[in-house]
MARKOL-15082 format. One record per residue (C-alpha): residue number from 1; residue in one letter; chain; x, y, z. Coordinates in steps of 0.2 Angstrom, whole numbers, plus 5000, padded with zeros to 4 digits. Layout:
N
REC,NUM,A,A,X,Y,Z
...
This chain:
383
REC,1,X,A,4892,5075,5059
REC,2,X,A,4892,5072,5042
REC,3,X,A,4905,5061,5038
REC,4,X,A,4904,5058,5021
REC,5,X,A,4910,5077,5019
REC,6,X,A,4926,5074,5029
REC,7,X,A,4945,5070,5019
REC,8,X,A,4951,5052,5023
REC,9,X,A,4964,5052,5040
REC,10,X,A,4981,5050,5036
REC,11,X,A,4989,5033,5042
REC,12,X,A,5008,5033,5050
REC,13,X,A,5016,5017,5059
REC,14,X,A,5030,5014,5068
REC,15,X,A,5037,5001,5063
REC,16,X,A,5050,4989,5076
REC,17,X,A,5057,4970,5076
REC,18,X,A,5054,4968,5093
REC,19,X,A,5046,4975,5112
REC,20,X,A,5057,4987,5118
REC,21,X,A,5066,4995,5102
REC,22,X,A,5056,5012,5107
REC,23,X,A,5042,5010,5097
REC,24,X,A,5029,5020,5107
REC,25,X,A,5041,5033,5115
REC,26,X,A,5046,5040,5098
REC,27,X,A,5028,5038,5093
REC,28,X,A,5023,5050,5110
REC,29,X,A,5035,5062,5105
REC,30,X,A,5031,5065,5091
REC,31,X,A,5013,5067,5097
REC,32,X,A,5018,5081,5111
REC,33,X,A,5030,5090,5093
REC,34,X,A,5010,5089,5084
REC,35,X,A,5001,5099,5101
REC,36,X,A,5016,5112,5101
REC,37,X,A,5011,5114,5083
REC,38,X,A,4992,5119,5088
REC,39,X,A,4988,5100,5082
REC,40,X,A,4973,5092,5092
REC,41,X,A,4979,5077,5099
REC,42,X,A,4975,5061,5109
REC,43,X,A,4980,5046,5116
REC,44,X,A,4966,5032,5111
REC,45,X,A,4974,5019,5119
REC,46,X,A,4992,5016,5127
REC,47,X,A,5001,4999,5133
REC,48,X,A,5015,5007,5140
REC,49,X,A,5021,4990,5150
REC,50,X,A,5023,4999,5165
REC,51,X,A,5040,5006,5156
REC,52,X,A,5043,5022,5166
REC,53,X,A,5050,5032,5151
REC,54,X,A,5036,5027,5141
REC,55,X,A,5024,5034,5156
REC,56,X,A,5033,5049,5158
REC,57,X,A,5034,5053,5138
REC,58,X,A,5012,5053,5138
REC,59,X,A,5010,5066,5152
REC,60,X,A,5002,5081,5144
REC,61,X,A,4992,5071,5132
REC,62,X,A,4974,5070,5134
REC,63,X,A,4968,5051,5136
REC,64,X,A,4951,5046,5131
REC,65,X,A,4945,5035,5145
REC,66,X,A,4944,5014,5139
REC,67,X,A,4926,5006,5138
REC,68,X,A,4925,4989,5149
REC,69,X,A,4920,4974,5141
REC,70,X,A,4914,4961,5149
REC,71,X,A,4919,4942,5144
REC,72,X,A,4916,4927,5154
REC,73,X,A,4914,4934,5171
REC,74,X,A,4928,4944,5169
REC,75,X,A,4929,4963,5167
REC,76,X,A,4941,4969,5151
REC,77,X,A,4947,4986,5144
REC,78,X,A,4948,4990,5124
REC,79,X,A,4950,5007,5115
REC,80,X,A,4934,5016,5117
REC,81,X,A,4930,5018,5096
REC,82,X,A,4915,5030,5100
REC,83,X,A,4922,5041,5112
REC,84,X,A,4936,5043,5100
REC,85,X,A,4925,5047,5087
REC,86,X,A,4913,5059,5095
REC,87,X,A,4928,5069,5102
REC,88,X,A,4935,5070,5085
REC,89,X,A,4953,5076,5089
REC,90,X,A,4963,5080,5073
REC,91,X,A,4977,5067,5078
REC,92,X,A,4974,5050,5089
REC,93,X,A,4989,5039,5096
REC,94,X,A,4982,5022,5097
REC,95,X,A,4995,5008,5103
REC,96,X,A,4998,4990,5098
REC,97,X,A,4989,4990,5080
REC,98,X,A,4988,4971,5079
REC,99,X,A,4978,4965,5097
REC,100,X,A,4966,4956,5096
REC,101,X,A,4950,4964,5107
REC,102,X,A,4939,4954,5118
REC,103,X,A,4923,4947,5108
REC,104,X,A,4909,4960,5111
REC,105,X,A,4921,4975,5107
REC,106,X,A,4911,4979,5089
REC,107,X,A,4926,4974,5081
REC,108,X,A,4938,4958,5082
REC,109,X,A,4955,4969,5078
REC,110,X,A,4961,4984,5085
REC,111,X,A,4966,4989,5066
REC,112,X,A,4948,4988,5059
REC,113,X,A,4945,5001,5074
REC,114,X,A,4957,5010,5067
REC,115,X,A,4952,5011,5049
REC,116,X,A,4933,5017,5057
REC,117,X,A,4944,5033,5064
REC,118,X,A,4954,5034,5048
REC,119,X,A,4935,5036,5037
REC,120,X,A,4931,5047,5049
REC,121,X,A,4944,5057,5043
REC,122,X,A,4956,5055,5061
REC,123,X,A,4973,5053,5057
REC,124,X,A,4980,5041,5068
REC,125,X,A,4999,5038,5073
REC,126,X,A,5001,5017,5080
REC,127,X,A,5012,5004,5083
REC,128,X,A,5018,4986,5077
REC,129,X,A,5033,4975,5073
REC,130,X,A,5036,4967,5058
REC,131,X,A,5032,4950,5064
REC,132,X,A,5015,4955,5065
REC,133,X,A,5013,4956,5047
REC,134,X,A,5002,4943,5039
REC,135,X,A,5013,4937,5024
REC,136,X,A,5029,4936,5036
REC,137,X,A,5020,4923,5048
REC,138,X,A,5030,4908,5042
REC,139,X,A,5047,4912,5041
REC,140,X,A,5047,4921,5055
REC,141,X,A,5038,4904,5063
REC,142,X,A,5051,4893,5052
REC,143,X,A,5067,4906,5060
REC,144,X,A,5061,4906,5078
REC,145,X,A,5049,4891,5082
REC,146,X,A,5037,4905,5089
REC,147,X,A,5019,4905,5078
REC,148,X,A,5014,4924,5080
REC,149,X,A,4996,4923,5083
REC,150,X,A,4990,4941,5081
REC,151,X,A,4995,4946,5063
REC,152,X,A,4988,4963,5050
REC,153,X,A,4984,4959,5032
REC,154,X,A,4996,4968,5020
REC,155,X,A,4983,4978,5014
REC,156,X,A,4981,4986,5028
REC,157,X,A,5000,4992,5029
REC,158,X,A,4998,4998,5013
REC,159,X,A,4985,5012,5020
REC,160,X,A,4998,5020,5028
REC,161,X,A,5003,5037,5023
REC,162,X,A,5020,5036,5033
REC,163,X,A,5028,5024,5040
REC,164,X,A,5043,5026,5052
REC,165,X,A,5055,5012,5056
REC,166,X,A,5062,5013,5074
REC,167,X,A,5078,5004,5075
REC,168,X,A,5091,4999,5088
REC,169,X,A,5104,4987,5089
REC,170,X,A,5100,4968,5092
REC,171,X,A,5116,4970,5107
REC,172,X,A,5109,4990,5112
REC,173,X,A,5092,4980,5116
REC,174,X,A,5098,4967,5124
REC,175,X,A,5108,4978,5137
REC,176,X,A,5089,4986,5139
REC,177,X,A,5083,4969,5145
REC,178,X,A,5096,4964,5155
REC,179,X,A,5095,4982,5164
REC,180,X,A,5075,4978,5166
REC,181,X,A,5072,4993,5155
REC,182,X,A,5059,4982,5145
REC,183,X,A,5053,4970,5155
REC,184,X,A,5052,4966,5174
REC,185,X,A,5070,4954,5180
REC,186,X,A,5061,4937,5180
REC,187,X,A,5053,4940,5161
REC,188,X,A,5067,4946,5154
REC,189,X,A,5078,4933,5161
REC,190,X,A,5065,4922,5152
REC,191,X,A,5064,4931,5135
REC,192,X,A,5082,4931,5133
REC,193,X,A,5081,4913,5136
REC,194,X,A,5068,4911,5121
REC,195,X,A,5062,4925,5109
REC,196,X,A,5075,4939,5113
REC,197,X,A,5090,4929,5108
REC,198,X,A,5105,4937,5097
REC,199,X,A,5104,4928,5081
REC,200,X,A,5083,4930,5085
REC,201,X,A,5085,4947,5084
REC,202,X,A,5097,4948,5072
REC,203,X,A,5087,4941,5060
REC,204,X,A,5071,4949,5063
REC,205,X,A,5079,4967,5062
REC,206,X,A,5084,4960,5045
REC,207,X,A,5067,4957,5039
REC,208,X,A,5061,4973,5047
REC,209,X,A,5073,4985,5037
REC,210,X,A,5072,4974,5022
REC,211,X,A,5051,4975,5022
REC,212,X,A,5054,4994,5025
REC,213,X,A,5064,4995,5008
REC,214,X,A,5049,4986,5000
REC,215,X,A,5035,4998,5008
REC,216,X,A,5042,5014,4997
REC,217,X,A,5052,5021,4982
REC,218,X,A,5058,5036,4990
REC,219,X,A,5063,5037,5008
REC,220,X,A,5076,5046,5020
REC,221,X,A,5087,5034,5031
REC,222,X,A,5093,5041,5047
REC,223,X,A,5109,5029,5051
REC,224,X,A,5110,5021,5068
REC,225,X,A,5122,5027,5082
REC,226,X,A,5131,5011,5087
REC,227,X,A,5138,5020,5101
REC,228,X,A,5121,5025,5108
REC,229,X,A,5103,5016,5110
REC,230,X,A,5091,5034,5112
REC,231,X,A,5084,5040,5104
REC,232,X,A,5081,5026,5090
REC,233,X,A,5088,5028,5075
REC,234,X,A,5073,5028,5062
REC,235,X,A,5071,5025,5046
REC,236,X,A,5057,5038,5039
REC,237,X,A,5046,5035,5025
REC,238,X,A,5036,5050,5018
REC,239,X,A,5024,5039,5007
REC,240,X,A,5019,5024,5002
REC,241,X,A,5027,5021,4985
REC,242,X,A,5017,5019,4972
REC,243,X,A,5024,5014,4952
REC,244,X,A,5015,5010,4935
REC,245,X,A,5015,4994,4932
REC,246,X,A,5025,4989,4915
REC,247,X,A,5013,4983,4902
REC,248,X,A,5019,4965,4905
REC,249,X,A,5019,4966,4923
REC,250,X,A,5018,4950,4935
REC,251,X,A,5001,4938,4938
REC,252,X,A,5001,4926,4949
REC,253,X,A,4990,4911,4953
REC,254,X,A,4991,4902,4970
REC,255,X,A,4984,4885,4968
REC,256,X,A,4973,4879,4981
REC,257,X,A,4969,4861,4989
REC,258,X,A,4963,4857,5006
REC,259,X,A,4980,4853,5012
REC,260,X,A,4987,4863,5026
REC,261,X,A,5003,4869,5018
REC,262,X,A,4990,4880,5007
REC,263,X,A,4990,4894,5019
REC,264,X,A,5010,4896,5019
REC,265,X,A,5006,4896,4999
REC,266,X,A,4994,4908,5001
REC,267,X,A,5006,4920,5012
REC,268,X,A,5020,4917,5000
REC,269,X,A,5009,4923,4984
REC,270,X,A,5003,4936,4992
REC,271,X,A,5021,4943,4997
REC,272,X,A,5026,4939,4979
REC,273,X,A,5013,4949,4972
REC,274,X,A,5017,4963,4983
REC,275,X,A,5038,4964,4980
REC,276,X,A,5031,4964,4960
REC,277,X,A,5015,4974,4963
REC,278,X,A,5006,4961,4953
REC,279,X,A,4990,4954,4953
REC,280,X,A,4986,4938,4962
REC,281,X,A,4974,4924,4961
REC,282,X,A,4968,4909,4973
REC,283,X,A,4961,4897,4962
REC,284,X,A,4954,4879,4968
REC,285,X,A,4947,4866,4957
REC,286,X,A,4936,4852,4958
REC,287,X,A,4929,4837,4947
REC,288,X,A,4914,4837,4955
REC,289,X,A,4896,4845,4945
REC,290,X,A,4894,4853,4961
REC,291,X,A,4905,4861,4975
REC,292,X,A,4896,4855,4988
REC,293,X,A,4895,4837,4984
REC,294,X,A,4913,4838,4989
REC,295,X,A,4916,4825,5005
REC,296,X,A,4914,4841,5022
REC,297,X,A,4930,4840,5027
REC,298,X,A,4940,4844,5010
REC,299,X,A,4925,4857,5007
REC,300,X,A,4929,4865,5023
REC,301,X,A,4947,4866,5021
REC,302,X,A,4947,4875,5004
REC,303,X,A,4932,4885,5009
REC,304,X,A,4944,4890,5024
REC,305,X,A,4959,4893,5013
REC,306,X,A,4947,4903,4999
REC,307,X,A,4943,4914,5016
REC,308,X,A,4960,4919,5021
REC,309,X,A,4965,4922,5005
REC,310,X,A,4952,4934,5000
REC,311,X,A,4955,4941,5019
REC,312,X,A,4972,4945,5009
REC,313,X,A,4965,4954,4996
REC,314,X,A,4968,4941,4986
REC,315,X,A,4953,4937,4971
REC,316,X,A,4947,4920,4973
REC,317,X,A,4941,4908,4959
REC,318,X,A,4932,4891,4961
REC,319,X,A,4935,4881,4943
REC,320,X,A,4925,4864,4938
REC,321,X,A,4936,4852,4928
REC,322,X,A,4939,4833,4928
REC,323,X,A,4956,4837,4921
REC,324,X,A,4964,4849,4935
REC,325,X,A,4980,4852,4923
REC,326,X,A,4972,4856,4909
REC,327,X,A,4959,4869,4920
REC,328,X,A,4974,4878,4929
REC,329,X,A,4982,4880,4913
REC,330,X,A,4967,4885,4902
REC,331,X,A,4963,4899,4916
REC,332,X,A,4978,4902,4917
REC,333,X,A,4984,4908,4901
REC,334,X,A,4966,4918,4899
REC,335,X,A,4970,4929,4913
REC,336,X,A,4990,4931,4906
REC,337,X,A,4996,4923,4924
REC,338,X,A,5016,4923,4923
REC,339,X,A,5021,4911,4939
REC,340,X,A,5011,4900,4947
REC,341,X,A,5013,4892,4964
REC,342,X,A,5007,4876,4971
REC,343,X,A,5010,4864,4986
REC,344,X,A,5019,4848,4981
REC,345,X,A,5006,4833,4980
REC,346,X,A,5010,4817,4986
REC,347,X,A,5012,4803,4975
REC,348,X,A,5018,4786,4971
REC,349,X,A,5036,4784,4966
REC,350,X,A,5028,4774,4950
REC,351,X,A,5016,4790,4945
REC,352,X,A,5031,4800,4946
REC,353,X,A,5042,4790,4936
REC,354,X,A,5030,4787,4922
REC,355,X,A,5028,4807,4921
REC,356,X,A,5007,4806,4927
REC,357,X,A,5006,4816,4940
REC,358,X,A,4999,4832,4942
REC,359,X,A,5017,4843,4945
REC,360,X,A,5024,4838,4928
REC,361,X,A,5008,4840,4918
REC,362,X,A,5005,4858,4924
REC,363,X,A,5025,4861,4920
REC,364,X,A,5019,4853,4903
REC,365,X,A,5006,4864,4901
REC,366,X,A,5011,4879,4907
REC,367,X,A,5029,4881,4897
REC,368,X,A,5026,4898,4895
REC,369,X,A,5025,4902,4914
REC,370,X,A,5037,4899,4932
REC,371,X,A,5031,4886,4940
REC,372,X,A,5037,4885,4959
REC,373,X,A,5032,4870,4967
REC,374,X,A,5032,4871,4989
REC,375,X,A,5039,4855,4997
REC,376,X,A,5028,4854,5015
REC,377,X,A,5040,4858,5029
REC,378,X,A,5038,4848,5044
REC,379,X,A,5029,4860,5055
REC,380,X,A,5011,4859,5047
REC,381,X,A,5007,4878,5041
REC,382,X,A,4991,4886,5054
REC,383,X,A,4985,4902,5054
């Protein structure tokens, strides 16, 4: 089939704070409302947790069979991309959008299998929770003391088409856990004990509706039932917004070093850039005549740091200068950069006091711009 003749699929995500807020039920029924409609559909891949209602709610959908993987002796299951694709439905339901598949799948994320239906002009209808989201890792790490591991780029939210916010009340979901609903007695007894706590849950529906204010310009909100947890309230977005950018719109520059509290930096620009839909910049500099002449480890660092930025669709520049100050300011101002952000360097109470160090000379510099400087949290900032 020639692919290159076929429209681009059509991306929509529901959207959660946590397991159990109904997520993939809604998801399914919206899938059987498609097939009464004469819409091809199928189930790529489903992680129902053994949740009876969510079992219940895919009977009648065709499932494509998973391919098995083999990894270390063991035997693994992952969505099966070319099946998918050589069955070609109109519509495919594929679970879970940020797992991580076992090595040897064809691709490391579930999401990048997803994009491969979406060019092949699938729409797909998937699942995540807002703490997956790549810019958010921190504060949700910094608000619950769990680093979530599997994350999406914000780029790729940004392909979908739709995105649906399925919502219920932090008490209404706690009552699911307690009843077993969610997860099996002993596990939930634990969840409560750690992730699935009140203020937790609280805080992440917070984020979650206030993300999903971000995502669009125009949307429908459908208000919760406090009296009642199904079917979750959602919060539909028909499209993506999308606004002209103002002729002095935002620029941001990220500054980057080879210390660890770069990637928070990195995360923070990037969300930045998103609320102002501006342009944004990882920028490192070095006095060296070459970049490889830097000592491996700080060279790896920043060559790490460049990475993930440019994994963020960030643009990524590597400036030679003796004078660091007068470089991040002289690039800065040709590119018209409006804040700059940049992690707070450690130096001698002496250097500070006689107004040497590297903070106050960029300030100096850069009068014209914001300058927010990022004091290194306890908790050392990891992917």
């Amino acid at each position: 089939m020639d692919t290159d003749s076929l429209k681009h699929g059509r991306l929509k995500v529901y959207l959660g704070y946590a397991a159990g807020v109904g997520k993939t039920y809604q998801m399914l029924a919206d899938a059987h409302e498609l097939v009464k409609k004469g819409v091809d559909v199928v189930i790529g891949y489903l992680e129902p947790h053994g949740r009876k209602d969510t079992i219940t709610q895919a009977l009648g959908l065709e499932l494509i069979p998973r391919c098995k993987v083999e990894y270390r002796g063991s035997v693994f299951e992952e969505m099966n991309t070319l099946a998918i694709l050589e069955r070609h439905p109109e519509v495919c339901v594929v679970d879970e959008l940020p797992h991580t598949n076992v090595p040897g799948s064809g691709h490391m994320k579930r999401w990048e299998n997803v994009l491969e239906l979406l060019e092949a002009g699938i729409d797909v209808l998937t699942t995540m929770n807002i703490q997956h989201l790549e810019s958010l890792n921190d504060q949700v790490w910094n608000m619950t003391g769990v680093r979530v591991r599997e994350t999406i780029p914000d780029w790729v939210m940004k392909q979908a088409d739709e995105v649906v916010m399925v919502d219920l009340t932090p008490r209404a979901l706690l009552n699911r856990l307690e009843r077993g609903v969610v997860y099996p007695p002993e596990k939930a007894r634990q969840a409560m004990q750690n992730f699935f706590q009140e203020s937790t849950l609280v805080a992440l529906r917070e984020i979650a509706l206030r993300q999903t204010a971000h995502e669009i310009e125009i949307r429908h909100v459908t208000l919760p039932d406090p009296t009642t947890e199904t079917p979750a309230a959602m919060t539909e977005i028909p499209s993506v917004g999308t606004s002209t950018p103002s002729a002095l719109s935002d620029r941001i520059l990220v500054y980057v070093t080879e210390h660890p509290s770069t990637a928070l930096l990195i995360r923070r620009g990037r969300r930045v850039a998103d609320y102002l839909q501006a342009d944004c910049f990882a920028v490192f500099v070095h006095g060296e005549m070459d970049f490889n002449s830097l000592p491996v480890a700080k060279r790896e660092a920043v060559e790490r740091h460049l990475s993930f930025a440019r994994n963020l669709h960030i643009e990524t520049r590597v400036l030679q200068g003796v004078d660091i100050a007068s470089a991040l300011s002289d690039f800065a101002r040709l590119h018209s950069i409006t804040q700059m952000f940049m992690v707070r360097p450690q130096y001698s109470p002496w250097e500070g006091f006689l107004g040497r160090n590297l903070i106050h000379r960029i300030v100096r510099y850069a009068r014209d711009m914001q300058v927010t400087i990022v004091a290194e949290r306890r908790r050392a900032s990891r992917y």
